[in-house]
Every structure is written in C-alpha cells, then in structure tokens.
N, C-alpha and C positions, 0 to 999 in steps of 0.2 A: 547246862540244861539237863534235867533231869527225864526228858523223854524227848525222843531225837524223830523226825520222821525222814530222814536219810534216804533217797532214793525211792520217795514216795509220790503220787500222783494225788491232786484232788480233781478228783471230775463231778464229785457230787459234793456235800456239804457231811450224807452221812457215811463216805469213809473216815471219816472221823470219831473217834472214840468222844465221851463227855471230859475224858481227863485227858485226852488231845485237844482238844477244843480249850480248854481251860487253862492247858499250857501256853497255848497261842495268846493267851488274854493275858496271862503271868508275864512273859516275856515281852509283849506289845507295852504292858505298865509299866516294866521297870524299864525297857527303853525311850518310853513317854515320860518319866518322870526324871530320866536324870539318870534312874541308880547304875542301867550301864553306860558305861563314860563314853562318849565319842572316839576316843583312841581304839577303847576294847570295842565299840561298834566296827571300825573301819577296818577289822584284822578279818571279819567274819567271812567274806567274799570277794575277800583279794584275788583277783588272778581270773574271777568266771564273771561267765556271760550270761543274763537272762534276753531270750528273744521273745519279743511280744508279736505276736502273727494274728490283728485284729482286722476282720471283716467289716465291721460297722467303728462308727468313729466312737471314742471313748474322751472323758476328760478326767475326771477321778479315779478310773481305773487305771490309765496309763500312766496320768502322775506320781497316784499313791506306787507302783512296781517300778518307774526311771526314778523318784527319787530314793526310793529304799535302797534301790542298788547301790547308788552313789554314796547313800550312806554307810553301808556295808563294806564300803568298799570297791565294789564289784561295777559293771557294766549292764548298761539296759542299752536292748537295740531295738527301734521299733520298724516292723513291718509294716507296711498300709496294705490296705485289698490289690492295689494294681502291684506290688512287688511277689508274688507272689499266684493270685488267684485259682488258688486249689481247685482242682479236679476240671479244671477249665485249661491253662497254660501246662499245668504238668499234674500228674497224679497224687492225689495226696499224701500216699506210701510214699512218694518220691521226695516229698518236700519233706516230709518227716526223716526220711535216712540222713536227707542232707542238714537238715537242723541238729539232729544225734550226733551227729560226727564235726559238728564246728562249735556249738552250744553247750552249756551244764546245765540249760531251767528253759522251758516252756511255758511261756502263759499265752493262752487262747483264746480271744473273743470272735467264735466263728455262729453263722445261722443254725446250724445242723449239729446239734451233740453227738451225733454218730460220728461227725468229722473231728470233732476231740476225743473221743475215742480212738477210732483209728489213727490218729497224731500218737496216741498214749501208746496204742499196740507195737509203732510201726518206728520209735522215737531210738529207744532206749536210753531218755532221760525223762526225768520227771516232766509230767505235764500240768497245769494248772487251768484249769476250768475258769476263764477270765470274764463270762457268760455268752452261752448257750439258751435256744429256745426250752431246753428243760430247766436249767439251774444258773445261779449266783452264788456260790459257794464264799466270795471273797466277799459280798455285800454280808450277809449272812452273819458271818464273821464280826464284822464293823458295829451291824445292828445289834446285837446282840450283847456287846462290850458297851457300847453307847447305854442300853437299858441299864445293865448293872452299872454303870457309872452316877445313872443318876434315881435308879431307883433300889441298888441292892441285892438281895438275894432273888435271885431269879424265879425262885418255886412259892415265891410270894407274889407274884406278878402277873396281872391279867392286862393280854394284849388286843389289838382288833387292829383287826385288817380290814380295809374295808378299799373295793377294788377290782383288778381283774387277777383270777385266780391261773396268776402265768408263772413263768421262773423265780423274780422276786421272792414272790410267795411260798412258790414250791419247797425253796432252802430255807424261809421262815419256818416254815411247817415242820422239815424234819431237824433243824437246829430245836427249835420251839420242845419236839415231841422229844430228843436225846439230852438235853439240860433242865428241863421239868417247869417249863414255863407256859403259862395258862394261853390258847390261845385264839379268840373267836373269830371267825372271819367271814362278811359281807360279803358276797357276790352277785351280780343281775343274774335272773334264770342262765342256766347255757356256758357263763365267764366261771365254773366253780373249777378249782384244783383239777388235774387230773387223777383219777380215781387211784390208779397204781400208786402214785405218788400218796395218798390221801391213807390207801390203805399199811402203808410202808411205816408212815407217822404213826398209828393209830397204833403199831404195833410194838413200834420203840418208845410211845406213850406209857404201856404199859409197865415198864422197867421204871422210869425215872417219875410215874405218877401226874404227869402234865395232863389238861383237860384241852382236848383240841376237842371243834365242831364246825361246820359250816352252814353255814345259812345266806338269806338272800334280803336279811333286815338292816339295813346300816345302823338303825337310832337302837335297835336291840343290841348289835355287835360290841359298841361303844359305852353301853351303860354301863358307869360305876369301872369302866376300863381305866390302866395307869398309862397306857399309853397308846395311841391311834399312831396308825399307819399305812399310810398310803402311796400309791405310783399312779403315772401315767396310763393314761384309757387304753394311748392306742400306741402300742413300741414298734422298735424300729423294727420293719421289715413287711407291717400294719397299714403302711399309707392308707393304700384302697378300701379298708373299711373306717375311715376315720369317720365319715358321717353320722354310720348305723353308731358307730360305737358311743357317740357322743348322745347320740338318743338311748341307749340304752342305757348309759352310765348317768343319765342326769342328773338321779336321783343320790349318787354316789358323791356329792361334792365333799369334802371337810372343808367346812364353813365353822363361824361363830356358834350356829346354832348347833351345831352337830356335835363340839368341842365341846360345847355347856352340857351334854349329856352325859360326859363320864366323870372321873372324880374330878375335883377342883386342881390338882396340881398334876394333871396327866400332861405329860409329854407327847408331839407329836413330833411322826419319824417318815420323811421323804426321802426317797433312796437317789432322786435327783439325776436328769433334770426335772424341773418343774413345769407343768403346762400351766400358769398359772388365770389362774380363773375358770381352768375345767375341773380336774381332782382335786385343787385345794385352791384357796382364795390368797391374795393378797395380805388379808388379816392375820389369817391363823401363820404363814408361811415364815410373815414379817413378826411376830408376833413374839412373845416374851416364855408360851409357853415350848415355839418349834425349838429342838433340838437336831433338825436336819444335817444343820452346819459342824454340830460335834459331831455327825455321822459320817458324814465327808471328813471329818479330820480324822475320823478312825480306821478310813480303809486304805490310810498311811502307815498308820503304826500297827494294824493286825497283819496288814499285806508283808511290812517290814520282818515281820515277828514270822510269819510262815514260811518266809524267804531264811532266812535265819536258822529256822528249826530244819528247812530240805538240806542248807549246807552244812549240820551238826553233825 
C-alpha cells in the first residue's frame, strides 16, 4: 500500500487527505473485487484487536468493522452502553487508558464527539469516529465510493441532499467539498449544517473546485441532480422531537415525484435505516433506481480498507 495511515485517528472525515481518501477506495476495490486474495487478506491483522465501544445500537456499522476484522484476520470485540457507560460507571479517561493498554483500534459510536475526542486524547491508540452528533466519517466513505461506482468521476457529479442538516451530512459536505463533487443540499428553516462546519467545506471547496450551497427548496436541490440523498428526520437520541420534526420535514419526502425531478438515471442514497414513508417512500426505496443497498455493502469493504491502511 502506497500510503499507510499507521497510528492514525479518524474523528472527522476531513482528517483525511483527497489522495487518503482515494487510497481507502483503491484498496476497498481491489479487496472487493478479488485482486487481494483472501490468504494475503487474513495476514493483515493477525494477532490485534478492534474494540467497538457504541452508545446507541448500530447494524451496518458493527457488522461492516466485526466482519472486516475477521476478515483480516484479526478480532472485533463489541461493547454495548451498559459495559461500559462512560462518564457515568467510570471516567472516560479511565475507559480510554484501559482500552489503550488491552486493544490495537478503537471504533466509537458515542452521543457526544467530545467523548471521541477524549477517547482519541486519552487512548494512545487509534481511534475511529464510528458516529458522533457531529460526524460519520465511515458512512462518508461508503457514500462516496458507491457514487463513483455507479456514476464515475466524481468532479462530474451533482449531488442533493435533501434532509436534516445533522452528521450524515456534515461528512457528506466536507468528503463532497475535499474530492470536488458538486453538492446541493435541502433543508427546512433552522435543520441547515452547522455553519462552522459549512464554513470548513466551503473552504476545502476552493482547492478541489466542488460547488457546495444550501438552501431550503427540495424540488430545486434535486434538479437535473445524479444522485438524491437522504436520512432520517428524527435520529437517535431525537425521540422527544419526533412530532415537530415530522411537521416540519413533510415537505422533505423522496417520493416518485421528487425522483422525476433530477436526471432520468440518478441514483438515490439512504444511509439506512429507513423510516419508511417519512424521508423516503416505499417506491423510490424498493425501486430500480435506489442504490442504498450497494451503500450498505460498501461500508464493509471501505471500513475493511481503513482497518487495513491503520495496521500498514
């Protein structure tokens, strides 16, 4: 592997270089397609351990990092919230020293990106952003491999979000803004990026050329778009406002009619799970043009491919 991230952390999506990024997608392909053999896979993390220490429950995430492991070689151990329960049963510095000292990899699905953070500060192993109320680093990843898969060169690519402008998004934005991929995105008043974030994009836009903007129009976001992309109104940790949100997001469905707005062969991309009949319908989900399901199967082989490049 020609560029190694050895002892590295992702906590966001843009610690990552565009030709880091691109290696994860180099090596996710050729262990997706074969060209590394199964044998030369299983040498890669012989002997170490990835702990998974998630807060809310996961299905894609924890399968895509326990089966990579075992593919590699290596071991996935997962923690639930009650093993655990940071800054509640013991300090999170404290959990952190003791996962540093029995673990070689870190992945992290907690509420509070300060507590991956301090996991990162407090580990001295690599930590991996497994998502946090700011970011998705490892979706990110997935989404963005899935697009070039089925549409190409990326800086030819106009994408729409159209949605709530929360983590999802946040690493859509700055993946989107560091690989030069066009990117418009829908939100109700009040649901838009957060602005630091928004300003962060706009600034690593100007390097690789991508045209990011936000607005509050869904049938504008999506026009003549290659690909629509959307999440859940109301994520985990959200209950209490699921009502407001469903009123304010009505207007936010991808439907048939929405899908008819962009080009005829655009892809849509659900980061999953689905609520289905609130953000997206039945139709478009089940539909010929979703690509969801290659998205799910890529945050197998990017997640594999970044586990791969930490133990190079």
């Amino acid at each position: 592997m020609a560029i190694s991230l050895a002892g590295r952390n992702l906590l966001s999506i843009a610690d990552l270089t565009r030709e880091e990024i691109e290696e994860v997608w180099r090596v996710a392909a050729a262990q997706k397609s074969g060209e590394v053999s199964t044998e030369e896979q299983l040498t890669v993390a012989r002997g170490r351990t990835l702990a998974m220490i998630f807060d809310k429950s996961s299905l894609r995430t924890r399968l895509g990092f326990e089966v990579a492991m075992a593919q590699l070689g290596g071991h996935g151990l997962y923690l639930a919230p009650a093993d655990a329960r940071m800054g509640e049963r013991e300090a999170i510095k404290d959990v952190a020293r003791v996962l540093g000292r029995t673990v070689d990899v870190i992945a992290a699905r907690l509420y509070s990106h300060s507590h991956i953070e301090e996991l990162a500060a407090e580990s001295g192993v690599p930590v991996i952003n497994a998502q946090s109320d700011l970011e998705h680093p490892c979706q990110a990843l997935a989404d963005l491999l899935t697009v070039r898969e089925h549409k190409g060169d990326l800086t030819q690519v106009q994408i729409a979000w159209v949605g709530d402008g929360f983590n999802v998004c946040h690493s859509l934005l700055l993946i989107c803004a560091i690989c030069g991929a066009n990117l418009q995105i829908a939100t109700p008043a009040t649901y838009e990026p957060r602005a630091e974030t928004m300003a962060n994009a706009q600034e690593l836009a100007k390097e690789s050329g991508a045209a990011i903007a936000v607005g509050n129009d869904p049938r504008a976001a999506v026009r003549g778009a290659d690909v629509i992309y959307t999440d859940v109104w109301t994520s985990a940790g959200m209950e209490d406002q699921a009502t407001r949100r469903r009123a304010d997001f009505r207007d936010f469905q991808v439907d048939q009619a929405l899908l008819q707005q962009a080009k005829p062969d655009a892809i849509v991309l659900h980061c999953l799970p689905a609520h289905r009949g609130e953000e997206i319908t039945d139709e478009v989900l089940d539909g010929p043009q979703c690509a969801a399901f290659d998205q799910s199967e890529n945050r197998l082989h990017t997640q594999r491919a970044l586990l791969a490049l930490i133990f190079s």
